[in-house]
N, C-alpha and C positions, 0 to 999 in steps of 0.2 A: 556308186552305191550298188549293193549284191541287188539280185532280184526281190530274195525275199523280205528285204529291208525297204526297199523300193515300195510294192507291194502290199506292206504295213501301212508303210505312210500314207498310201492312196487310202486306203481303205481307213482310216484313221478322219483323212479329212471326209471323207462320205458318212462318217457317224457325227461329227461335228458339225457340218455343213447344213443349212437350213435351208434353204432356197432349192428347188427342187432342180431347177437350171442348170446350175455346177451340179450338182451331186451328179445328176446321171450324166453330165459330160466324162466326169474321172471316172465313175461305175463304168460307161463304155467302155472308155480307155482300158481300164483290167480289166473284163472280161474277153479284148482284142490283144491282152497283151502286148499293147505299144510301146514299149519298154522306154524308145528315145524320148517317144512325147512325154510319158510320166515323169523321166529322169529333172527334163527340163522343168516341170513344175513342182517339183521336189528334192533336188540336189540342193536345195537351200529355199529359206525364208524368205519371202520381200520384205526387205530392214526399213522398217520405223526408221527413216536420216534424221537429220537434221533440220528437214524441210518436211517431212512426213512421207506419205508413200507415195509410187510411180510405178505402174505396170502395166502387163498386157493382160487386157481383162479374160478373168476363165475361172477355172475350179483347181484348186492347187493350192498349197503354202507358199507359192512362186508366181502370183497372179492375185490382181483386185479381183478380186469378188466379196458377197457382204458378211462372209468370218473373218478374211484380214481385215477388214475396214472394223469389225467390229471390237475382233481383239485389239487393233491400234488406238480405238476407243477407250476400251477400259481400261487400257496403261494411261489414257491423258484422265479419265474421270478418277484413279487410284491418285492420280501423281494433283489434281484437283482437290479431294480431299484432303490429302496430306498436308498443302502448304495453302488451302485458303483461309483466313481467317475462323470464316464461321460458312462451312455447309449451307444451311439454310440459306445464304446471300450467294451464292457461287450461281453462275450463269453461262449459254454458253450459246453465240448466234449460230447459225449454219446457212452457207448458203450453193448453189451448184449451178453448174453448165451445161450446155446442150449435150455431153456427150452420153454413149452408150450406160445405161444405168445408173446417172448421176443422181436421177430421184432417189432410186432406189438404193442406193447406198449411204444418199445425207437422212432416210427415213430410220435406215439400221442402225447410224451413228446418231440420231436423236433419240431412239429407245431407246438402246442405250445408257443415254448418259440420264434419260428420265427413269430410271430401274437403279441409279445410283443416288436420288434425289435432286438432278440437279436440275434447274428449270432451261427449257433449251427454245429459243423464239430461231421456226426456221421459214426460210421466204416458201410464198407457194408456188412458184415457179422458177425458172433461170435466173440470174443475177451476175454480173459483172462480178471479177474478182476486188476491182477496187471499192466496188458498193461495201462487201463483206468487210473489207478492212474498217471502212466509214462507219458499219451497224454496230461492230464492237466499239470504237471508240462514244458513239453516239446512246447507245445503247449501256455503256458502261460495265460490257460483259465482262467476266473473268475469262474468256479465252475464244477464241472464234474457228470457224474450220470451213473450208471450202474445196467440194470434190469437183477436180478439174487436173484434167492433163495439160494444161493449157495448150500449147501449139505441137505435141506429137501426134502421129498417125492414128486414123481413127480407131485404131483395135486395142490403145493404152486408154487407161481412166487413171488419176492419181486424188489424194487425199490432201494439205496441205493445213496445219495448222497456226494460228495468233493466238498471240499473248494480251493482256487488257490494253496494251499500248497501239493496238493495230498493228502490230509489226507480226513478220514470219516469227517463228520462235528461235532464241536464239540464247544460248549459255546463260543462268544456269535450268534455264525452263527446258530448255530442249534435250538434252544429257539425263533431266530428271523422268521427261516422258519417255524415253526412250529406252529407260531402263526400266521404267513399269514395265510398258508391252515387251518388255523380251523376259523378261521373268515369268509372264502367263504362258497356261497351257489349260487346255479341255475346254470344255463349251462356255460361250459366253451367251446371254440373253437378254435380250430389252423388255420392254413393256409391252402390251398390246397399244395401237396407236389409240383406240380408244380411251384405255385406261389413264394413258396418259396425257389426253386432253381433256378428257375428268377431273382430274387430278392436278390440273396446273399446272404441269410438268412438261408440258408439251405446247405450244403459245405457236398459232401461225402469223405470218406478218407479211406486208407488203408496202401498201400506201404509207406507214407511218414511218418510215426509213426511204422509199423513195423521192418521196416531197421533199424534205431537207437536204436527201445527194444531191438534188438536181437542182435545187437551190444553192447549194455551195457549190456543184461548176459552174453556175452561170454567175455567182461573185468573182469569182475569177479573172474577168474579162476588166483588161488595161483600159482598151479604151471603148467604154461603152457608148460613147455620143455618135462614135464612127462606126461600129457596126451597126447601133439604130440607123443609121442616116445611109448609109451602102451594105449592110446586110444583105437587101435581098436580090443586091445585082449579081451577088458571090454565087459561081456553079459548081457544084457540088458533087463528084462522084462517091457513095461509098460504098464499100463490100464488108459485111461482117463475116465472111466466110462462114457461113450458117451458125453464128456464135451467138453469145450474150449480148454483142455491142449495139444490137439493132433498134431497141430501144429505148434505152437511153441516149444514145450518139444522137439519131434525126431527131430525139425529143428537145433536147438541150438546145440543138440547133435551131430548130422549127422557131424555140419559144425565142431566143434572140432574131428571130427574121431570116436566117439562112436556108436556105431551100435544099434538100438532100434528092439526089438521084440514086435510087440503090440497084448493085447487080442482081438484077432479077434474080436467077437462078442460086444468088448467096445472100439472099433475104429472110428466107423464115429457116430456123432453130433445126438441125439435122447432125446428129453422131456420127454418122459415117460418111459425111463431106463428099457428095460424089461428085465434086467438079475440081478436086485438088485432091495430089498425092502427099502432102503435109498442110495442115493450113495452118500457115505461118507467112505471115505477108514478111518478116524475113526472104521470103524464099520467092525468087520474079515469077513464078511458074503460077503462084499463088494467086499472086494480082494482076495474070494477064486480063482475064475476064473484067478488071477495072477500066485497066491501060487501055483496052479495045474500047468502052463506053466512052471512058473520058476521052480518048481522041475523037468520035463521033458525034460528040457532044462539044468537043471544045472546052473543055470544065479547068477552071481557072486550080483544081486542085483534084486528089486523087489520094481518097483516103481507104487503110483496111487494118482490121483488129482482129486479132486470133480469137481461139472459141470462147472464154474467157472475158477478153476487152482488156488486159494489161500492157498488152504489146498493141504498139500502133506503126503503121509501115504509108508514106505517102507517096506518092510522084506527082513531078508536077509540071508544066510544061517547060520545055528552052529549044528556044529557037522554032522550027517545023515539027519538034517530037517533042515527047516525054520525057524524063528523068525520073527512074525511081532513086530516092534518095535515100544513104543507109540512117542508121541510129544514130551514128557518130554525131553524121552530118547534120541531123535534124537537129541533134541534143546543142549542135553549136548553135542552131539559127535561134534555137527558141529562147537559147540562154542571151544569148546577144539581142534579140527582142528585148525579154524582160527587163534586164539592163540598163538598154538605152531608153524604154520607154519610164522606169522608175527613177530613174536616172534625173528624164525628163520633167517628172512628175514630186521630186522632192521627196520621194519613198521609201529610197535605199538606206535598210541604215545600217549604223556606224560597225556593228560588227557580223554585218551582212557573209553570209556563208555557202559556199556549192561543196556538195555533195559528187564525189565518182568513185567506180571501179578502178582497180589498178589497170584494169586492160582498156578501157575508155577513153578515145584522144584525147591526145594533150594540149593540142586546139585549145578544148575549152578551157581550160588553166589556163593558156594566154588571154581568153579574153576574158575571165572572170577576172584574174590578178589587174587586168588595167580598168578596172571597177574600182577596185580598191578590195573587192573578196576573199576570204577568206576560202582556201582551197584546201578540203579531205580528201584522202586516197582510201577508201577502203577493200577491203576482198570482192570477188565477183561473187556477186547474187545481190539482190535488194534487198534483201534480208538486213543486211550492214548498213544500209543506206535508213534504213531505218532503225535500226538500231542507233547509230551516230543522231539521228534526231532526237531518239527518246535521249539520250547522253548532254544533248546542247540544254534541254528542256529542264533536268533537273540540277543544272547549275545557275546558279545567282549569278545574274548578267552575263549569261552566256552568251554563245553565236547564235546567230538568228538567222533559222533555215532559209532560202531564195529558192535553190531548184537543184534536185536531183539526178542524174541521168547512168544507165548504164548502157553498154552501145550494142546489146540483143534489145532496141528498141523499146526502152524503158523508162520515162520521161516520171517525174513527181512536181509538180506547180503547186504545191499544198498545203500546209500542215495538218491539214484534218482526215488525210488520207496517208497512211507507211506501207503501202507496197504501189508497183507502177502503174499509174492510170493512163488507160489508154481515153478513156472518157474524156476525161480534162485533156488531155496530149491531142486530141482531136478539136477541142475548141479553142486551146488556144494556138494549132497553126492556121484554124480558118482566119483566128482575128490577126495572125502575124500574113498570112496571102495578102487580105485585106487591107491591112497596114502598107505593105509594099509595093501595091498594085494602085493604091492612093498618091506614091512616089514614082508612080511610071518603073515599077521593078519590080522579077520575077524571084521567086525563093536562090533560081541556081544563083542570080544576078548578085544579091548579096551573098549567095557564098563566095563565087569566084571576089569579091570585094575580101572578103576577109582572110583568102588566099593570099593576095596580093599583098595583102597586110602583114599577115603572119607569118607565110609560107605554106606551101601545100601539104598537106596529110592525107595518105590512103589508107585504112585502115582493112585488111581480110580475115578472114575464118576459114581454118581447115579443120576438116572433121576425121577423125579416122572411127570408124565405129566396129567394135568387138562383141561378135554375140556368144552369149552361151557360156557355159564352165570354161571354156578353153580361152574364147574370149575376155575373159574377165582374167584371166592369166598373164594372158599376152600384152594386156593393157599395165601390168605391174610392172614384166618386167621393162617395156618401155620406159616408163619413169624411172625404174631403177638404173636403167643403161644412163638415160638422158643426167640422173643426179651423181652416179657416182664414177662415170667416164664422162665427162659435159663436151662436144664440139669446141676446137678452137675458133673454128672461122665457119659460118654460117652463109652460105650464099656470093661466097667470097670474098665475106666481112670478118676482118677478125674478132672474137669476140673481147669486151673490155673490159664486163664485170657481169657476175650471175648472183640474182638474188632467191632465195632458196626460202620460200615461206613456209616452209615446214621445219625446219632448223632456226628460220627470224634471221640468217646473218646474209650477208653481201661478201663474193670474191670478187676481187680485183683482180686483173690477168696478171700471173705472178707471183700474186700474195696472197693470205691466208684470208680464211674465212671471218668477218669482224660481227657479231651479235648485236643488231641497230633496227632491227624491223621489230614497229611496234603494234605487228596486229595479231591475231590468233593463228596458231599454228593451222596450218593448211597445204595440202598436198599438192604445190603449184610450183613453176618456177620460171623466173624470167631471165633472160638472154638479152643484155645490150651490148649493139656494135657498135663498131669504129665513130659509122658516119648519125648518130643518134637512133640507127632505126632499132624496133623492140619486138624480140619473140617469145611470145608467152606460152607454154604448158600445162596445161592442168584437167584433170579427170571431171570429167561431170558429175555432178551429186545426185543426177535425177535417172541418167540414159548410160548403156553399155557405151561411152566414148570416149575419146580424148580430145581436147579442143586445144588446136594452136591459135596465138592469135598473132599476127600479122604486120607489124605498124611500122609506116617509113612515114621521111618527111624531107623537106627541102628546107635549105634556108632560108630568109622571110628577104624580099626583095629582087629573086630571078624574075625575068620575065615569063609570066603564068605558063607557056608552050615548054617553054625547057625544064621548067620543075615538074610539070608532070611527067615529060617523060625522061625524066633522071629516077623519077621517083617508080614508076611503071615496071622499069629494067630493073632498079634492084629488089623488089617487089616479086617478080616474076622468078629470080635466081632464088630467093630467099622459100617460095612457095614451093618450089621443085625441087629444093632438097627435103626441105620440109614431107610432102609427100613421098619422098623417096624411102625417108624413116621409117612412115606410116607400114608403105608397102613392105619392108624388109621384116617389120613387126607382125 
């Protein structure tokens, strides 16, 4: 972009801009003539996805701040009038996270939608993402939204919104909001907050949504006789990485008997995380400050929830140390809990169903299929995973949700909640420790069990991350290299077939491309080798990246020492070329 185009635009968003914060941040910038900085918060729009917005907060049309959050508003309250029934009944919860200007961005996006007449009930403080999902369904809104970057760096904030079903939005809700907000342009305006709680239009709320979430996690609970009767010998670590999860997680717990220990220092509510360089208990670095408690303490378990509470990350002890254990891993132990204890319990029924990612072990297919379960593959995001329930729900006698998982640590025990709770995910591995440690066994103990049973699975993540105009370039043509020259041999695997979810069809080494994928087109693609293992492809919806993912396996029967390290070596071959791409990209 020339300068004086450049230039325009800033000074465009500073007539637009209402908050006095951004305005004079871009007014600096052109009066310092920054030319790079402006470039980068104006060579393009932050796009309205799929899933809503994701940035790094500032003043720009290339950054959260509260005009795009405003205008991604009145494309969802335009695309609200249009297809709700009757106006007058259209509703809409909000709710937000500890981060940098989350009040004040879910306050712009309630004016808002109270300046279109729509009536908007938002929490008065922080709220877990999964509550938000809970208040619309509970609450009976037409569509819900919650500002949260969930687990990126503390200088992102993002936007995310739901449809009446609790679920992310997803075709043809999503396509239609998405086109409102790119159609606007010039100032957009809400109410004064007064006028708007005058007027009814504006509803605060708290107690009367958090009494029934924390009533329906603590229905949850399989075996409640055993956690009353050993509850409170259960030790406790947890960190909410200064997020949402702090109280509800030791509330829920507290009120069933279990005792929470929390990391000081990641206990009360902080935007800019100063004891972590991503808080994402994904990430080990996140939950040292755990790992070091809970070995000081001994704690029979080792829990952390990003800013949010969607993502939940444990470790737990084996042997002399700890183990932090990933998604995958978790999503097997909890599913094979559930399982066996409904199993147990006469529960299960007949056209009982699990829920995954295409990139999510396959593990868990083996153990949900010798349940008798019905197994879904959907696209990666939750979003899918909720949407497949809203799908079971409006069919006569259809599948009957059990447990969703995706393996960025993403756990659903529910039906009353469509997107990942970390809340529930947290009380139901205290009652699965619980359960195990009543059997003289530790979380690793039944995995390596289910190792031995199935065979071993590693699952990895590679990240390669693109910033900038050039970035976002370089990320294309990678996918275009990787779809339209694909690797014969990967890792020193030759490859046996590519499945191309952007096209829907499956090559066979050899042979032609066959049209058999039955989920929505999507810019991803997966790599299987010789010996079963899987590398997947595909662009991030939310972050400048591209995420490979990773997955070997052994056959079911070596002894546990030699399948990992069969599994380790081609793992390692397969990661470093992998990398290898990244870097030549």
């Amino acid at each position: 972009m020339d300068e004086a185009a450049l230039i325009a635009k800033a000074r465009e968003y500073v007539f637009l801009e209402e908050h006095e914060f951004f305005r004079t941040q871009v007014r600096t910038l052109i009066e310092k003539r920054s030319l790079d900085d402006l470039n980068d918060r104006f060579f393009t729009e932050l796009a309205f996805g799929t899933g809503g917005l994701r940035g790094v907060i500032g003043g720009g049309y290339n950054r959260m701040n509260p005009y795009t959050v405003k205008k991604a508003t009145q494309g969802l309250a335009n695309y609200i009038k249009k297809s709700a029934p009757d106006i007058a009944t259209a509703s809409v919860v909000i709710a937000y996270d500890c981060r940098n200007y989350s009040d004040q961005f879910s306050l712009d996006a309630a004016l808002v939608l109270a300046a279109n007449g729509i009536r908007t009930y938002l929490f008065t403080s922080l709220r877990p993402t999964p509550e938000l999902s809970f208040a619309v369904r509970y609450l009976k809104t037409t569509a819900g939204i919650v500002v949260t970057a969930s687990h990126n760096p503390p200088e992102y904030n993002g936007y995310k919104v739901y449809w009446s079903d609790g679920g992310q939005i997803v075709p043809p809700h999503d396509t239609g909001i998405i086109a409102e907000a790119r159609a606007l342009s010039g100032a957009v305006h809400g109410l004064t907050r007064e006028e708007a709680l005058q007027r009814g239009l504006l509803v605060m709320i708290d107690r009367e949504v958090d009494e029934p979430f924390i009533a329906m996690v603590k229905g949850q609970s399989l075996r409640p006789d055993l956690v009353k009767a050993q509850g409170k010998t259960l030790s406790v670590v947890y960190t909410p990485l200064n997020g949402a999860g702090a109280v509800p997680v030791e509330r829920v717990l507290a009120e069933l008997g279990i005792h929470v220990t929390f990391v000081p220092e990641q206990q009360k509510p902080d935007g800019n995380f100063p004891t972590v360089k991503f808080p994402n208990p994904e990430e080990a670095s996140a939950m040292q400050l755990a790992l070091d408690l809970g070995k000081a303490r001994h704690a029979d378990l080792v829990l952390g929830t990003d800013p949010d509470a969607d993502r939940l990350g444990i470790a737990a002890p084996d042997g002399d140390s700890y183990r932090l254990i990933t998604g995958n891993q978790l999503g097997v132990l909890l599913l094979d809990y559930i399982l066996t204890t409904r199993q147990e319990l006469g529960t299960l029924p007949k056209k009982g169903s699990f829920i995954k990612t295409i990139v999510t072990t396959e593990l868990e297919r083996l153990v949900a299929e010798k349940f008798g379960l019905m197994v879904f593959d959907v696209l990666t995001g939750f979003k899918y995973i909720g949407e497949k329930m809203q799908q079971f729900e409006s069919q006569p006698d259809g599948p009957v949700f059990i447990f969703g998982n995706e393996e960025s640590y993403g756990y659903l025990t529910t039906s009353a909640v469509r997107d990942k709770d970390a809340v529930s995910g947290a009380v139901m591995t205290a009652e699965l420790t619980l359960y195990l440690r009543s059997l003289g066994k530790t979380l690793m103990d039944r995995l390596r069990e289910l190792w031995n049973e199935f065979g071993y699975f590693k699952e990895t993540g590679v990240s390669g991350v693109f910033k900038g105009e050039a970035g976002i370039a370089s990320m294309k043509r990678l996918m275009e290299t990787l779809r339209n020259t694909p690797p014969a041999e990967i890792g020193g695997l030759q490859v046996a077939k590519i499945k191309d979810y952007l096209t829907g069809t499956t090559a066979a080494a050899g042979a032609g491309a066959v049209k058999d994928i039955d989920l929505p087109a999507s810019n991803v693609l997966q790599f299987f080798l010789e010996d079963g293992s899987v590398v997947t492809a595909r662009p991030s919806g939310t972050e400048p990246k591209i995420k490979f993912y990773v997955s070997c396996r052994s056959a079911a029967g070596l002894p546990l020492d030699t399948a990992i390290a069969d599994v380790e070596r081609k793992s390692n071959a397969i990661i470093a070329q992998v990398k290898k791409r990244i870097d030549e990209a």
